[in-house]
Phi, psi and omega in degrees: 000302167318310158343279175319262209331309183315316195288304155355242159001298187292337171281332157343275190276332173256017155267335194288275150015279165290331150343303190280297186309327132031255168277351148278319164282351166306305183299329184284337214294121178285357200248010191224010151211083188303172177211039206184132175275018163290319192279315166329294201296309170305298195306292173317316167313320170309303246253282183339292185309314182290046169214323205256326157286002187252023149291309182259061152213304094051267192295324170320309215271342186283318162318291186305331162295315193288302185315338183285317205260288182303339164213089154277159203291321186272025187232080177319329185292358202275146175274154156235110198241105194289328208280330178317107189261322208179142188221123166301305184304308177309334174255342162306288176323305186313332198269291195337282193317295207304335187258018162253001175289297145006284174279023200235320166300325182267010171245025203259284159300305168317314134311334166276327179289331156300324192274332194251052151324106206294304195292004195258118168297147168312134167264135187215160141309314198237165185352187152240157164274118181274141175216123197268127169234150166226127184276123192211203167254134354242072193211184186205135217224118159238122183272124156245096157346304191252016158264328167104345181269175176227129160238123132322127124076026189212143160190122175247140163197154176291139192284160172086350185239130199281159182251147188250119159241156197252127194200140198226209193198120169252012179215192151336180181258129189239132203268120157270159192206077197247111216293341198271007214217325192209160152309161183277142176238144163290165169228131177256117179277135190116341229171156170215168180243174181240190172176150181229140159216170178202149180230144194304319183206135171332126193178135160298109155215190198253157168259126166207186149294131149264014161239157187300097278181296216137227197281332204267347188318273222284016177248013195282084166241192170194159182250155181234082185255134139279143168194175173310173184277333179286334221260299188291311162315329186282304164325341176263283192332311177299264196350321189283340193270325205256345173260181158323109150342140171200107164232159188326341205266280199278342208271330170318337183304280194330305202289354189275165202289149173198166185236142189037042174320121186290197181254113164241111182288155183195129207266333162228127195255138175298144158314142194044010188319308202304324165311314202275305209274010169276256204000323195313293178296308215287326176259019189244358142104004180249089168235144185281162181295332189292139187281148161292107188242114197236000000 
């Protein structure tokens, strides 16, 4: 009898346990506390499909317990038909639930994917900020175009204004990915994606690859400030004051492989770089099959 209790007691304490632990990584899940209405909409689909499969998940487990219960060894009233090949009703469930679930999920999907479309712009009142990113080893090189700067391993914008990016690849293939704020897109050498984002209110967050890139993968982060529009202008100022040039000149330096690259700035960017280094793959014949959409 102690035996029991003890087991008891431990079987508890380690449901009790994973519970708790959970519910800390619940708090850490960065894609389950959006700050954007792109990540928002992605969350809820998530919440939606996991709501609409826990029709057939619910009840399997509610079954599989009461059947545990009901012919149990010691419940002489249980009928027992050894002989039971087949039941209509038991196969109308079986076929039915699952293939109106099937469709109620695909049509479900088919609708948001249309809706969070990466390349379809946002709608807003004020502008979108274009900003070209390049993916590389082991960093992330963002040219904001119409400012004339470049940062490492930094992309800044005004909270409340959607941001449009243009996104490539100078190495191997890469997921960018920023969980609070948009979904992962790839980056392609040869090519570009497209991706929108907006952030609801001033607020920091992380950025990484989320695909395997080589040794440096796992230090591939980048910072995410949203902040005001007085806040972003003053942030471009700095930038034009405190960095480097980066042309054909300076930018092979950037591009060789490094790890944990600090936030680095370049106060003038060559015209069109970001174009040339897609032209790069493309006439040297590795360019991927998927068309260019701009």
């Amino acid at each position: 009898m102690r035996l029991a209790v003890t087991r008891w007691r431990g079987a508890a304490f380690a449901a009790g346990l994973a519970v708790w632990t959970g519910a800390c990584d619940l708090r850490h899940a960065a894609v389950l506390d959006p700050k954007g209405p792109i990540a928002l909409a992605e969350r809820n689909l998530l919440f939606d499909a996991f709501s609409v499969m826990m029709i057939v998940i619910v009840p399997i487990i509610v079954l599989t317990l009461w059947f545990a219960w009901r012919y149990r060894a010691s419940n002489t009233k249980a009928v027992y038909t050894p002989t039971w090949a087949n039941s209509v009703r038991i196969d109308a469930l079986t076929w039915l639930i699952p293939t109106v679930i099937v469709i109620a999920v695909a049509v479900l999907l088919w609708r948001s994917t249309h809706r969070l479309d990466p390349y379809r712009p946002l709608e807003s009142k004020e502008p979108p900020i274009d900003v070209q990113v390049v993916a590389q080893d082991w960093k992330w090189l963002f040219i904001y175009p119409e400012q004339g700067i470049a940062v490492v391993n930094q992309l800044v914008f005004p909270a409340g204004r959607p941001v449009s990016l243009r996104i490539t690849s100078d190495t191997v293939m890469n997921s960018f990915y920023v969980p609070q704020l948009a979904g992962q897109i790839y980056a392609m050498a040869g090519m570009q994606t497209r991706l929108q984002m907006l952030a609801d209110q001033p607020g920091t967050f992380v950025g990484r690859n989320s695909q395997y890139s080589g040794g440096g993968y796992s230090q591939q982060h980048f910072e995410v400030q949203a902040m005001s529009q007085a806040d972003f202008d003053a942030w471009v100022a700095r930038a034009k004051q405190g960095g480097t040039p980066l042309d054909a000149t300076t930018y092979p330096a950037l591009a060789a492989k490094s790890r944990a690259n600090p936030i680095t700035y370049y106060s003038t960017v060559e015209p069109k770089l970001f174009d040339t280094i897609i032209d790069k793959y493309r006439h040297s014949g590795h360019a991927h099959s998927a068309p260019v959409r701009r």
